[in-house]
mmCIF file as gemmi writes it, N, C-alpha and C atoms, coordinates in Angstrom:
data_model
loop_
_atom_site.group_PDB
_atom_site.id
_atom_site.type_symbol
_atom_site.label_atom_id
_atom_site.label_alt_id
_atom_site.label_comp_id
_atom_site.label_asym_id
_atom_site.label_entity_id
_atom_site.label_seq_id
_atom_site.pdbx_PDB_ins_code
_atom_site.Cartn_x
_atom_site.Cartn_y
_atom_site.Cartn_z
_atom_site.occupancy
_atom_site.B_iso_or_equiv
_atom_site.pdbx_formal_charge
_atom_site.auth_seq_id
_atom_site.auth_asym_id
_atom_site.pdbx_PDB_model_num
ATOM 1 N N . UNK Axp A 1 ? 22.057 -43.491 45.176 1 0 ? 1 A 1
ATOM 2 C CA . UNK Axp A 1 ? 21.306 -43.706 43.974 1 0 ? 1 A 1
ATOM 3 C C . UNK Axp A 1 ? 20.303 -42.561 43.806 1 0 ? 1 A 1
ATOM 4 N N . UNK Axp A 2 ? 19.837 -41.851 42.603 1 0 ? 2 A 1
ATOM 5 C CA . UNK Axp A 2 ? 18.625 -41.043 42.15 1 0 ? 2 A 1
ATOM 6 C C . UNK Axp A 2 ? 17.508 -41.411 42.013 1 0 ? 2 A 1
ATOM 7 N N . UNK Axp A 3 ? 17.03 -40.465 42.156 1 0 ? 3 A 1
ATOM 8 C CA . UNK Axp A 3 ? 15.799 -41.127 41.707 1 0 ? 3 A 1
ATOM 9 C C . UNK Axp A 3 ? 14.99 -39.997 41.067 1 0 ? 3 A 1
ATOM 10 N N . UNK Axp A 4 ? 13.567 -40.021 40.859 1 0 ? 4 A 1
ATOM 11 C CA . UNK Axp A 4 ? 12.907 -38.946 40.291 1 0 ? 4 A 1
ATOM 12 C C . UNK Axp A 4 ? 12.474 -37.524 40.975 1 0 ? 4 A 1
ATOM 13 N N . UNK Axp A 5 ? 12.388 -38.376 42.782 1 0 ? 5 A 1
ATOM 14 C CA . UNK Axp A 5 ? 12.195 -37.561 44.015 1 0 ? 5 A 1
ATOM 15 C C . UNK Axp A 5 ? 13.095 -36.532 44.44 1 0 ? 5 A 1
ATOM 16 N N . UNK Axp A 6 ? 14.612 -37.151 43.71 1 0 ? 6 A 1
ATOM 17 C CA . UNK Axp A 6 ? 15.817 -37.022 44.181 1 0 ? 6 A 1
ATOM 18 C C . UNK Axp A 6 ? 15.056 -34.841 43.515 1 0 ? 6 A 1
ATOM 19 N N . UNK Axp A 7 ? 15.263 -33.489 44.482 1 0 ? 7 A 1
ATOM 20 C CA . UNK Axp A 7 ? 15.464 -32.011 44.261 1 0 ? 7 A 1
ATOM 21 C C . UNK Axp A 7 ? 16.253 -32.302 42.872 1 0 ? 7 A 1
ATOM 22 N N . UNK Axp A 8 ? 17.806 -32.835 42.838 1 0 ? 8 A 1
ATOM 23 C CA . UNK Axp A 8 ? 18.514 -32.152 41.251 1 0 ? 8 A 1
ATOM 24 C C . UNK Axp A 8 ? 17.834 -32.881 40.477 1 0 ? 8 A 1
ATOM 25 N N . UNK Axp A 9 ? 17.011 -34.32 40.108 1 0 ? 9 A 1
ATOM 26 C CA . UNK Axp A 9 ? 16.094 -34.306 39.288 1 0 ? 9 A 1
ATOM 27 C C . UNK Axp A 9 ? 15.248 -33.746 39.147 1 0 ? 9 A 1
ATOM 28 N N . UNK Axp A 10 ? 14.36 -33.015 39.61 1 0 ? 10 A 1
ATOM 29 C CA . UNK Axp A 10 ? 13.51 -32.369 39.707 1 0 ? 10 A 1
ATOM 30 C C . UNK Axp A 10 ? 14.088 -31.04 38.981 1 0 ? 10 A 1
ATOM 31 N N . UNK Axp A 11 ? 14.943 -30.473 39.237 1 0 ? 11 A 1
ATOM 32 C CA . UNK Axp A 11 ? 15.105 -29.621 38.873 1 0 ? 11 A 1
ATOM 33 C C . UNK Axp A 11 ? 15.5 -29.354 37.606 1 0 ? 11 A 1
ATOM 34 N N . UNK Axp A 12 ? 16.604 -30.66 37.276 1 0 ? 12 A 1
ATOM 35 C CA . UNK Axp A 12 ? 17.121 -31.157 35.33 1 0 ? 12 A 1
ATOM 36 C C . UNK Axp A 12 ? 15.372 -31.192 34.75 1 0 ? 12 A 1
ATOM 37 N N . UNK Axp A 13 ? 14.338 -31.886 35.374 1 0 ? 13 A 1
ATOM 38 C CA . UNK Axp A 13 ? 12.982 -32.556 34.5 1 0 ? 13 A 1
ATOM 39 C C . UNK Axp A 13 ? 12.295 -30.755 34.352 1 0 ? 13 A 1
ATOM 40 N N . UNK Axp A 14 ? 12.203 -29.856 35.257 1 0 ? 14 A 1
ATOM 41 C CA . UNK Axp A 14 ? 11.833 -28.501 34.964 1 0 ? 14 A 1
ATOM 42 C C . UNK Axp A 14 ? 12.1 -28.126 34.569 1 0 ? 14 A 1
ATOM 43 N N . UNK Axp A 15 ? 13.91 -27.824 34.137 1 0 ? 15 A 1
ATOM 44 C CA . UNK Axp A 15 ? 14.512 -27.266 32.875 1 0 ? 15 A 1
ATOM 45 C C . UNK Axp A 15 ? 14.627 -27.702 31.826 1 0 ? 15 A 1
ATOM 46 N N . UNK Axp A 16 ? 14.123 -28.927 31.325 1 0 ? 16 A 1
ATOM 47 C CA . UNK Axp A 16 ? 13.781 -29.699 30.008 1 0 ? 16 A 1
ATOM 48 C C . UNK Axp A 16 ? 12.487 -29.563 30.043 1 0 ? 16 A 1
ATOM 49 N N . UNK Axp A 17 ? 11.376 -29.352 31.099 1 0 ? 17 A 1
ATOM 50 C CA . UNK Axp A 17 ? 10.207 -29.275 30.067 1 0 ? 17 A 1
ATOM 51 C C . UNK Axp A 17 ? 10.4 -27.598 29.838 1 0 ? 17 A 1
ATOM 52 N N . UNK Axp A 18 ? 11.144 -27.008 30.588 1 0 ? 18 A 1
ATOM 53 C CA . UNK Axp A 18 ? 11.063 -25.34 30.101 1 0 ? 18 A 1
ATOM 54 C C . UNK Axp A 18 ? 11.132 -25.413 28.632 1 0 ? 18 A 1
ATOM 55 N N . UNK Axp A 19 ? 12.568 -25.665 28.334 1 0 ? 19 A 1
ATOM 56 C CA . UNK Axp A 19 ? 13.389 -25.823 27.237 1 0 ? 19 A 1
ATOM 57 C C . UNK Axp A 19 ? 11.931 -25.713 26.232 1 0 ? 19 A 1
ATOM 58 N N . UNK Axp A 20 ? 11.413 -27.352 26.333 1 0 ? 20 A 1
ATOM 59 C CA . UNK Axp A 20 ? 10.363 -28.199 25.432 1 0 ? 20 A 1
ATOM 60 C C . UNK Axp A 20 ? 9.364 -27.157 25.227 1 0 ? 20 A 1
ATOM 61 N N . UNK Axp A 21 ? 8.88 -26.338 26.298 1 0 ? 21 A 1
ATOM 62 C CA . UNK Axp A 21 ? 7.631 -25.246 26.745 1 0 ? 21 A 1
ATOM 63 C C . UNK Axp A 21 ? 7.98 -24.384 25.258 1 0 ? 21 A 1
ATOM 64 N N . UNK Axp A 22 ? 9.412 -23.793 25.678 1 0 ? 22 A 1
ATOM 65 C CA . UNK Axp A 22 ? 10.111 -22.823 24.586 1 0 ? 22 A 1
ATOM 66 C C . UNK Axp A 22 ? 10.029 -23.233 23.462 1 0 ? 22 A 1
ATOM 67 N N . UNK Axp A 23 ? 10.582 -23.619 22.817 1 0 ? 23 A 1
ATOM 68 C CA . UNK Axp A 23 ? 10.301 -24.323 21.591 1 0 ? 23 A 1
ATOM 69 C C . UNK Axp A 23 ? 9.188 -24.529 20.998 1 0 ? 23 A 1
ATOM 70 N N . UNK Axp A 24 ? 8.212 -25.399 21.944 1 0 ? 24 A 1
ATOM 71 C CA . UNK Axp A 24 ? 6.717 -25.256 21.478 1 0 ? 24 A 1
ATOM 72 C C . UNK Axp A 24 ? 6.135 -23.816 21.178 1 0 ? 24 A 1
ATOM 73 N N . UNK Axp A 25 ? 6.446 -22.872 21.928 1 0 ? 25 A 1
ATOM 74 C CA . UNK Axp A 25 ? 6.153 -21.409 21.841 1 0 ? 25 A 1
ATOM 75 C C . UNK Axp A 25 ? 6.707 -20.896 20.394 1 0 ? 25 A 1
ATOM 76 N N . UNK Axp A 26 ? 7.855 -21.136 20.447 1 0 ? 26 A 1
ATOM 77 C CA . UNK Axp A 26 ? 8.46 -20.969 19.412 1 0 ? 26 A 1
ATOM 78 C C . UNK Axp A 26 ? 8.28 -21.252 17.733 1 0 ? 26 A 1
ATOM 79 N N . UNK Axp A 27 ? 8.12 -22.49 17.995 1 0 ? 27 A 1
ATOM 80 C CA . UNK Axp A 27 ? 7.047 -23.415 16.663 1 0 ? 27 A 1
ATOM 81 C C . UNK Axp A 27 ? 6.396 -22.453 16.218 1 0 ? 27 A 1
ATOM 82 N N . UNK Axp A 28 ? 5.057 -22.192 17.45 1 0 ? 28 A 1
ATOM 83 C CA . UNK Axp A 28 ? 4.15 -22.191 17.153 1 0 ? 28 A 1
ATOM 84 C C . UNK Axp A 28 ? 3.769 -20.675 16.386 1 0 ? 28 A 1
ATOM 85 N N . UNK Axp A 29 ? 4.622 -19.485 16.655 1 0 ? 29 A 1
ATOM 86 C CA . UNK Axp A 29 ? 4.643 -18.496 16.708 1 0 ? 29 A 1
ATOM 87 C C . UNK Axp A 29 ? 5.196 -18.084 15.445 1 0 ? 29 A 1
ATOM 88 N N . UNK Axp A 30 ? 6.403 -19.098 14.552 1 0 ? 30 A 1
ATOM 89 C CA . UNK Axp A 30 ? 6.886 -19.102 13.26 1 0 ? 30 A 1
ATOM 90 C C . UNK Axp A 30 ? 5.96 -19.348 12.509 1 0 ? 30 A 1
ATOM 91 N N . UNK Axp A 31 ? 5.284 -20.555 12.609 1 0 ? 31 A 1
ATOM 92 C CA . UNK Axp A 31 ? 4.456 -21.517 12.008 1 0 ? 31 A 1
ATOM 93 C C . UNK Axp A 31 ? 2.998 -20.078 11.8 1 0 ? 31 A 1
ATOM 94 N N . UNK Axp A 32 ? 2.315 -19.528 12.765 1 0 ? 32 A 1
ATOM 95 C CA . UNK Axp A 32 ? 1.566 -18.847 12.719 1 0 ? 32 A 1
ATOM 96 C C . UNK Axp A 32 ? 1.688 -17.575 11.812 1 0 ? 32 A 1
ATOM 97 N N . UNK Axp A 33 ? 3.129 -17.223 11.814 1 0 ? 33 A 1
ATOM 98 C CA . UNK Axp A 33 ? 3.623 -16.069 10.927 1 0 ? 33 A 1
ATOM 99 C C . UNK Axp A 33 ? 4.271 -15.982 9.767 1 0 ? 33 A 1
ATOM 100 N N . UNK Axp A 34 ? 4.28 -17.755 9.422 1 0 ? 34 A 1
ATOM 101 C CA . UNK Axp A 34 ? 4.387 -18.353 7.779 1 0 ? 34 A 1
ATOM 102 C C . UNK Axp A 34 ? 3.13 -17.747 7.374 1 0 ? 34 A 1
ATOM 103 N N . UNK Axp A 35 ? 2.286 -18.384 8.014 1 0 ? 35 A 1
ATOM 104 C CA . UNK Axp A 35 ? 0.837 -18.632 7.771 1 0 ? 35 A 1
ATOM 105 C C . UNK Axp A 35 ? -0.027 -17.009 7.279 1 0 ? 35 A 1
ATOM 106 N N . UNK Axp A 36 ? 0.478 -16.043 8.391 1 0 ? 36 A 1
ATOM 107 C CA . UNK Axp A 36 ? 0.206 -14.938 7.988 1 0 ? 36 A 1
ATOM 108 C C . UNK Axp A 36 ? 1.036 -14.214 6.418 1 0 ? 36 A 1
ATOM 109 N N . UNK Axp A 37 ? 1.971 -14.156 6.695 1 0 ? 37 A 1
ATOM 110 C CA . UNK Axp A 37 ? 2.843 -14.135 5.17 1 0 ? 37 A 1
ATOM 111 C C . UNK Axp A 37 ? 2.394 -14.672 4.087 1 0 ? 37 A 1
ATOM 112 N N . UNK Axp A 38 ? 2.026 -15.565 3.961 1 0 ? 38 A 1
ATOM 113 C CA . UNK Axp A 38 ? 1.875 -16.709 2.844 1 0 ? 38 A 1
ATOM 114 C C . UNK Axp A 38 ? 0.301 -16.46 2.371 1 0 ? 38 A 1
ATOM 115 N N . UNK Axp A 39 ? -0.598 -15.929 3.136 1 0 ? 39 A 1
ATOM 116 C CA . UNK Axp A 39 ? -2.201 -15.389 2.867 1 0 ? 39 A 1
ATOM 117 C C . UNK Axp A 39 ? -2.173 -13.671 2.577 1 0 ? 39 A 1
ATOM 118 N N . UNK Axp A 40 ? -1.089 -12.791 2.776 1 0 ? 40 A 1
ATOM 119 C CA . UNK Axp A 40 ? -0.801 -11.79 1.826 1 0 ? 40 A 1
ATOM 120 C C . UNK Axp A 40 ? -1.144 -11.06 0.918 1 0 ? 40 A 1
ATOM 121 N N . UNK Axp A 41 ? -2.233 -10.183 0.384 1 0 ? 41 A 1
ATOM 122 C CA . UNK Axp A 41 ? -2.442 -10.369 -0.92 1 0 ? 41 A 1
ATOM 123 C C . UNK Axp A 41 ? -1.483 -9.602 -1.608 1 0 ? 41 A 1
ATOM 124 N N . UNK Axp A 42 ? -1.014 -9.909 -2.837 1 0 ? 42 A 1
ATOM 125 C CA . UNK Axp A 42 ? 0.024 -9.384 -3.793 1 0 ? 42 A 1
ATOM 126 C C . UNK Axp A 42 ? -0.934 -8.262 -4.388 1 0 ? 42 A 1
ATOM 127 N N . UNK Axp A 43 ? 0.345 -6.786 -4.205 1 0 ? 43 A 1
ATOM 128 C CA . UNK Axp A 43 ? -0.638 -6.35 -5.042 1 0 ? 43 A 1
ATOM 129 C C . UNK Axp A 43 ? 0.205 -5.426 -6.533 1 0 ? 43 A 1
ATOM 130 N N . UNK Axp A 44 ? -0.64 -5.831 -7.735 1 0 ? 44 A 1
ATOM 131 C CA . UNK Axp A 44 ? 0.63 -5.748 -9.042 1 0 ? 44 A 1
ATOM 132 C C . UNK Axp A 44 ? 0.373 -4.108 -9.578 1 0 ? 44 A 1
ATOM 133 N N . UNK Axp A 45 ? 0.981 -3.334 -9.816 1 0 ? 45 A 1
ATOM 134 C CA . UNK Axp A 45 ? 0.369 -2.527 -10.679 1 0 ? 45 A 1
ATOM 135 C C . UNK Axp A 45 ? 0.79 -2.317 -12.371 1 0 ? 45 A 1
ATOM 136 N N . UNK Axp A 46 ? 0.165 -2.227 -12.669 1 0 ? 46 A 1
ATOM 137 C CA . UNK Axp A 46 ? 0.388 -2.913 -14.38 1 0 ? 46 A 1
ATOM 138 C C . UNK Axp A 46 ? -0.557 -1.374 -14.983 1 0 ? 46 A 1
ATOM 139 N N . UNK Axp A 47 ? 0.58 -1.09 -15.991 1 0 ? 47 A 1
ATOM 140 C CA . UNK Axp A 47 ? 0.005 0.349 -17.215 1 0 ? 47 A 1
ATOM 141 C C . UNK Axp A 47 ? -0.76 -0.409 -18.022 1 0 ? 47 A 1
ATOM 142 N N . UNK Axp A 48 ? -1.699 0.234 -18.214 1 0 ? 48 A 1
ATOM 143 C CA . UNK Axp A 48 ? -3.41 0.2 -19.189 1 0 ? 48 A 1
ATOM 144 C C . UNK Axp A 48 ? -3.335 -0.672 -20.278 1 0 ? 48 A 1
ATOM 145 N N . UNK Axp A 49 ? -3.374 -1.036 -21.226 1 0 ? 49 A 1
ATOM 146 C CA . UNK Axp A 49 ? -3.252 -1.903 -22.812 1 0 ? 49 A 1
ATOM 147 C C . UNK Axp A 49 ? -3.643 -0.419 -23.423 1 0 ? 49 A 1
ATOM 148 N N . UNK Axp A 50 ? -4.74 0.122 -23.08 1 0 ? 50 A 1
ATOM 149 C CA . UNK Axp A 50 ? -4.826 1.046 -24.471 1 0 ? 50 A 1
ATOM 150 C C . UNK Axp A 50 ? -4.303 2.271 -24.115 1 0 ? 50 A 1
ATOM 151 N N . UNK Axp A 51 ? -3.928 3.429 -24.912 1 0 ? 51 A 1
ATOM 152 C CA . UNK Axp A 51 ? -3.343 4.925 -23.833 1 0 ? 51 A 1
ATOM 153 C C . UNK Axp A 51 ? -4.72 4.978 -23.618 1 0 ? 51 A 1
ATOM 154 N N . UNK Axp A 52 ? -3.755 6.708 -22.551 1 0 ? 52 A 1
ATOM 155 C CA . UNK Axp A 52 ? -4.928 7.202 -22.081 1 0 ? 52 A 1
ATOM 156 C C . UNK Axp A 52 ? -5.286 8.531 -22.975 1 0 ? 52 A 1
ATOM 157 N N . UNK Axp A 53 ? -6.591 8.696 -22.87 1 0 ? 53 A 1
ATOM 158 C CA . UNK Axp A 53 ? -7.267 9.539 -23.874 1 0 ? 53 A 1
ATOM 159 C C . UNK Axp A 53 ? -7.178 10.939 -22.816 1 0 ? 53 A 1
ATOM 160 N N . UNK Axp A 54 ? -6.763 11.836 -22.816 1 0 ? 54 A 1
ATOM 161 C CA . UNK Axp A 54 ? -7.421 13.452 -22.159 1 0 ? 54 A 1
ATOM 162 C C . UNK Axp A 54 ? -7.967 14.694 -23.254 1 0 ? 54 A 1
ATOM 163 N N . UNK Axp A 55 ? -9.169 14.507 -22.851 1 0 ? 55 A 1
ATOM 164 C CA . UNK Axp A 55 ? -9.802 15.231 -24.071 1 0 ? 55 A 1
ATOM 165 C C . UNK Axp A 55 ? -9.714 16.872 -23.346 1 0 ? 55 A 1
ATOM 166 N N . UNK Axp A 56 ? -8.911 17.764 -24.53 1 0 ? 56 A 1
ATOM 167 C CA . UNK Axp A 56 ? -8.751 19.127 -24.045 1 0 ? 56 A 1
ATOM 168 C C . UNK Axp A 56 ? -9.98 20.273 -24.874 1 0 ? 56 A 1
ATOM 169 N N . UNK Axp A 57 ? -11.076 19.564 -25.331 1 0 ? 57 A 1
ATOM 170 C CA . UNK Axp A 57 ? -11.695 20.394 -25.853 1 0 ? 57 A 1
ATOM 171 C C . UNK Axp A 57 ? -12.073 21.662 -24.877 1 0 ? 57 A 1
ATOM 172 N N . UNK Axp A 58 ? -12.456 21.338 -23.418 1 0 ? 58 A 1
ATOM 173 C CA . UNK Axp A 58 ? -12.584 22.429 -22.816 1 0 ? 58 A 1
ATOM 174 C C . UNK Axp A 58 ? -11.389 24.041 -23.077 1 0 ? 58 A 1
ATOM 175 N N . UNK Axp A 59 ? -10.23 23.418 -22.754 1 0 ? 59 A 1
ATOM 176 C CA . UNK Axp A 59 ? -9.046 24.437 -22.832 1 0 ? 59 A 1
ATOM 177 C C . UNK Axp A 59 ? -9.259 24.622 -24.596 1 0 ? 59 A 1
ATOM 178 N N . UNK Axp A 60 ? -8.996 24.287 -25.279 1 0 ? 60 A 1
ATOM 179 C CA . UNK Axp A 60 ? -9.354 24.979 -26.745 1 0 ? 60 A 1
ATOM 180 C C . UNK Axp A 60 ? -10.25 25.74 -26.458 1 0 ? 60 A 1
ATOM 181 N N . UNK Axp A 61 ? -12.09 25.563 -25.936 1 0 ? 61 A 1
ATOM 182 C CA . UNK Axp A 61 ? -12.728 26.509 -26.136 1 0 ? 61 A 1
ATOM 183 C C . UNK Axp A 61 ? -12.436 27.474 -25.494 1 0 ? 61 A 1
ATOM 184 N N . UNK Axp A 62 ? -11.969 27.324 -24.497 1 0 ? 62 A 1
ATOM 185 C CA . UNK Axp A 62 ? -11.833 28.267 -23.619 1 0 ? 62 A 1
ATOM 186 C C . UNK Axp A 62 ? -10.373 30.005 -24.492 1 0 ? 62 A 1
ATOM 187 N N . UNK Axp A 63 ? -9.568 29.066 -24.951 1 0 ? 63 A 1
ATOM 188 C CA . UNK Axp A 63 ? -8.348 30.06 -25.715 1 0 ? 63 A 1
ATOM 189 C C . UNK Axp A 63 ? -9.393 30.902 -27.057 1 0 ? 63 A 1
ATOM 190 N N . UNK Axp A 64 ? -10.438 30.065 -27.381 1 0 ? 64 A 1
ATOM 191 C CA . UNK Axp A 64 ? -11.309 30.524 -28.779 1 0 ? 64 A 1
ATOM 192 C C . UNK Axp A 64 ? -11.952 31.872 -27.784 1 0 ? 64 A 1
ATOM 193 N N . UNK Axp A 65 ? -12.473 31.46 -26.633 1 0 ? 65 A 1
ATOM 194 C CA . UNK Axp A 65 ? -13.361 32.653 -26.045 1 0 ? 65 A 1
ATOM 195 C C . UNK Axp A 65 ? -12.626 33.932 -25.734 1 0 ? 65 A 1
ATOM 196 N N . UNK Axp A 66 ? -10.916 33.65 -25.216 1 0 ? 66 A 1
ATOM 197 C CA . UNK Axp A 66 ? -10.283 34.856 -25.015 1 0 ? 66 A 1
ATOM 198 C C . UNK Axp A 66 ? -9.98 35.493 -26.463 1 0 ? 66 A 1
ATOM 199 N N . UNK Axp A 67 ? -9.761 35.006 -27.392 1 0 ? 67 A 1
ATOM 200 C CA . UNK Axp A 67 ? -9.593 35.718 -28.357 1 0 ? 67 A 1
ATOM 201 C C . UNK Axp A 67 ? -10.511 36.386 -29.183 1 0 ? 67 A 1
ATOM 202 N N . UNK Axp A 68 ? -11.445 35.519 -29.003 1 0 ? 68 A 1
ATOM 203 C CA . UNK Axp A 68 ? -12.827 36.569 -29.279 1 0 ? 68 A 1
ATOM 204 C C . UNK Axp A 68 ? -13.102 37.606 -28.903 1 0 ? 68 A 1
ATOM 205 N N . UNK Axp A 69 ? -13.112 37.598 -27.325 1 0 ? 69 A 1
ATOM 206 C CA . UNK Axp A 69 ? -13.268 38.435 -26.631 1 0 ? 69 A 1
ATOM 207 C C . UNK Axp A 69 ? -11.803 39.707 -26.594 1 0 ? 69 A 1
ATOM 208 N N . UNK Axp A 70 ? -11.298 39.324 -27.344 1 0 ? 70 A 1
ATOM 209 C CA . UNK Axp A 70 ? -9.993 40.449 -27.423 1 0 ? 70 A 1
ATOM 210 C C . UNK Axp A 70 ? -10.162 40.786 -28.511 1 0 ? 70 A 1
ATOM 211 N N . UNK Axp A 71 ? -10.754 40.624 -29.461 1 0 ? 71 A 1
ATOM 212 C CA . UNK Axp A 71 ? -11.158 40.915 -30.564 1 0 ? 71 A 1
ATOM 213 C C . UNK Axp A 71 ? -12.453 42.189 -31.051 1 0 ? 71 A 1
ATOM 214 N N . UNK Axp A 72 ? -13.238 41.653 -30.094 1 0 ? 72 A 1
ATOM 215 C CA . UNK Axp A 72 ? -14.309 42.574 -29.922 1 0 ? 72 A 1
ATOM 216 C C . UNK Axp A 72 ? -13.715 43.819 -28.987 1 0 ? 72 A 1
ATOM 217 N N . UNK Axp A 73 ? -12.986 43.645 -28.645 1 0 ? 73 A 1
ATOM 218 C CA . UNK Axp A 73 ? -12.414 44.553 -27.179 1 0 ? 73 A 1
ATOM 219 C C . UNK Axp A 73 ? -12.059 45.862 -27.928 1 0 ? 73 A 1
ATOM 220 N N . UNK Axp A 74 ? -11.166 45.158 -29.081 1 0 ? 74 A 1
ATOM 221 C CA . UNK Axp A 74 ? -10.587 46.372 -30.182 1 0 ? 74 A 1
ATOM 222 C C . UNK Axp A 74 ? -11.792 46.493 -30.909 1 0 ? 74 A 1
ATOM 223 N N . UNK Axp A 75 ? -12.169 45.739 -31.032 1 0 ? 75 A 1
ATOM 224 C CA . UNK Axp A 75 ? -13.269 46.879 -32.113 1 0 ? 75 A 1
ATOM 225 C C . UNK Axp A 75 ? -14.472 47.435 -31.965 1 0 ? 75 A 1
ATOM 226 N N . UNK Axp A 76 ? -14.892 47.499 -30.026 1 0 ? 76 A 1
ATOM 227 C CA . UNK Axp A 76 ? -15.459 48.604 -29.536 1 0 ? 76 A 1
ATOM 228 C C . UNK Axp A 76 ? -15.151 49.513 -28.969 1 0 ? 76 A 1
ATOM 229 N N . UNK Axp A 77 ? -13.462 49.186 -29.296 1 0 ? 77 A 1
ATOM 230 C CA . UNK Axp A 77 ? -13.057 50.507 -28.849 1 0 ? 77 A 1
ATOM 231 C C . UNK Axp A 77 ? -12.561 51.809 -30.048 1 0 ? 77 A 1
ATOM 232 N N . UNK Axp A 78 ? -12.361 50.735 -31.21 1 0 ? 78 A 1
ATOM 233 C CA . UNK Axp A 78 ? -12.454 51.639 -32.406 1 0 ? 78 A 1
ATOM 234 C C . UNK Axp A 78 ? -13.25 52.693 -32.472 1 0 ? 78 A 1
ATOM 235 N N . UNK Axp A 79 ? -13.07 54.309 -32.432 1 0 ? 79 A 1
ATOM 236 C CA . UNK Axp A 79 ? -13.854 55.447 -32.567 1 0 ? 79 A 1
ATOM 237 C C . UNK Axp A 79 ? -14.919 55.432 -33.481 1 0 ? 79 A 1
ATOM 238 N N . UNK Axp A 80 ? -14.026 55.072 -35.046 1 0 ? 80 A 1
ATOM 239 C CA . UNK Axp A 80 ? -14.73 54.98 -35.88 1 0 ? 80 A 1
ATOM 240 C C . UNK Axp A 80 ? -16.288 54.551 -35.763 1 0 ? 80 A 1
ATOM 241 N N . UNK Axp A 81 ? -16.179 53.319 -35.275 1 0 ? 81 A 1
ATOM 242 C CA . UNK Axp A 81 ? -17.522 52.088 -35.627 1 0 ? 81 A 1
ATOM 243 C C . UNK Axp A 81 ? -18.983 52.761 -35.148 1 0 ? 81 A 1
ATOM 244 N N . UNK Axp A 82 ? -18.676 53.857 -34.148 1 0 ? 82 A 1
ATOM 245 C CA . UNK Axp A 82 ? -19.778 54.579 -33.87 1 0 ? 82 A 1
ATOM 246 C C . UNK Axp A 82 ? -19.753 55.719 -34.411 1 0 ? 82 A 1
């Protein structure tokens, strides 16, 4: 007859609480990494409602100054003017 004393019980009751050990580990380790997943933050990126404005007044002034300045270029170099 067996009993609980009986070594191969002992040894079936250690490999079922292993088993049970595992599993619990297991649970617990899914369950923890739902948990992380699921607190996530989403992140959306979404284009503006209104356009976007780029104001080029700089570069205009800037093309007004070279031509000015190419302008005057010729006409101090004109002989005449002096």
């Amino acid at each position: 007859m067996s009993t609980l004393h009986d070594p191969k019980n002992q040894n079936l009751i250690a490999h079922q609480n292993s088993k049970i050990k595992n599993a619990r580990v297991l649970l617990s380790v899914m369950l923890a990494t739902y948990a992380l997943v699921a607190c996530s933050p989403t992140v959306k990126i979404e284009p503006p409602d209104k356009p976007i404005v780029i104001n080029l007044n700089v570069k205009i002034e800037h093309e007004i100054k070279i031509k000015v300045d190419k302008e005057l270029d010729q006409l101090l170099s004109d002989d005449e003017l002096f």
